[in-house]
C-alpha positions as CSV (number, residue, x, y, z in Angstrom):
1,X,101.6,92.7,135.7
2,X,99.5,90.3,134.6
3,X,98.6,89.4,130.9
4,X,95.9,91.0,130.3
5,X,97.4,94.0,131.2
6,X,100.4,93.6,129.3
7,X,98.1,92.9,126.2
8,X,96.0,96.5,126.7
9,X,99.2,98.2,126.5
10,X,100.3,97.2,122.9
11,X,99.7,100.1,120.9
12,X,97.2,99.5,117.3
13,X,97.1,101.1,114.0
14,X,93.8,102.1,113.3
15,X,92.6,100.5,110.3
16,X,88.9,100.8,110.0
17,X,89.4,103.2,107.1
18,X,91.2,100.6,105.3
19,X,89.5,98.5,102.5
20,X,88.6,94.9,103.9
21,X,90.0,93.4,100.5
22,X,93.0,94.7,98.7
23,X,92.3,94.5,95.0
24,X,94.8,94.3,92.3
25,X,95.3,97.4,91.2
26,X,96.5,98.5,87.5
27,X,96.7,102.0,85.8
28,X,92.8,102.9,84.9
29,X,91.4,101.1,88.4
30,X,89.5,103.9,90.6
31,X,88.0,104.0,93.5
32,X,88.8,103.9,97.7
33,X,91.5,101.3,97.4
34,X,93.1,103.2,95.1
35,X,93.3,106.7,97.0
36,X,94.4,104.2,99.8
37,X,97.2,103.6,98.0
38,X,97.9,106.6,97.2
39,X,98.4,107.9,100.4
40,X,100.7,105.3,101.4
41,X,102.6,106.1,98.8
42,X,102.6,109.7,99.7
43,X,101.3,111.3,96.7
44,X,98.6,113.0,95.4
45,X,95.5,111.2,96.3
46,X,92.7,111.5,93.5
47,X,91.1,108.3,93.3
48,X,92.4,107.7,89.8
49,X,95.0,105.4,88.9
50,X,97.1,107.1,86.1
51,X,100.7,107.2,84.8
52,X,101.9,109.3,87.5
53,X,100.4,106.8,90.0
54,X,101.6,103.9,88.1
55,X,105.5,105.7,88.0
56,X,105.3,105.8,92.2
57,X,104.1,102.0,92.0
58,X,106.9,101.4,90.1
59,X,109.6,103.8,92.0
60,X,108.1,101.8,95.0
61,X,108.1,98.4,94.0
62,X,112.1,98.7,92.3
63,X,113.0,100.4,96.4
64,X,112.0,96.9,97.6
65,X,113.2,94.5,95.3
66,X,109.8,93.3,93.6
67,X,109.0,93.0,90.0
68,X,108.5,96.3,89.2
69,X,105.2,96.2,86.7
70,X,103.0,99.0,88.0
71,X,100.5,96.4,89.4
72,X,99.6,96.6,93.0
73,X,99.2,93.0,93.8
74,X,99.5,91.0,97.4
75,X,103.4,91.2,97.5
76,X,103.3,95.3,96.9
77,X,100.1,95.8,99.1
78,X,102.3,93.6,101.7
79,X,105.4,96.0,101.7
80,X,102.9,99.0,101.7
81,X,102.1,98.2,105.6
């Protein structure tokens, strides 16, 4: 098999739905990134970034050992994946 063919067969996530740039996010950002995060956090996706998004961020962020502040930085957007 050559390389080429061996490289075909790795399987992708599709992330063209993804935002290019992963802001910091805090509790009163809106938008795409934030229903983004939302759903890969498995709740209710609204676009809003309230206290009950800001409680998963932190529910989240204590299950992996980060500082658990309710700000979706590089190290939380990084465990997200």
């Amino acid at each position: 098999m050559s390389m080429l063919s061996r490289i075909s067969t790795v399987q992708t996530t599709d992330t063209s739905n993804l935002p290019r740039h992963r802001p910091s996010l805090r509790q009163g950002s809106s938008g795409q990134a934030v229903k983004e995060l939302q759903r890969l956090l498995g709740i209710t996706v609204d676009g809003g970034f309230g206290p009950n998004t800001k409680n998963a961020v932190i529910k989240f962020q204590r299950s992996k050992g980060l500082t658990a502040d309710g700000v979706v930085g590089a190290d939380t957007w990084a465990q997200l994946r």
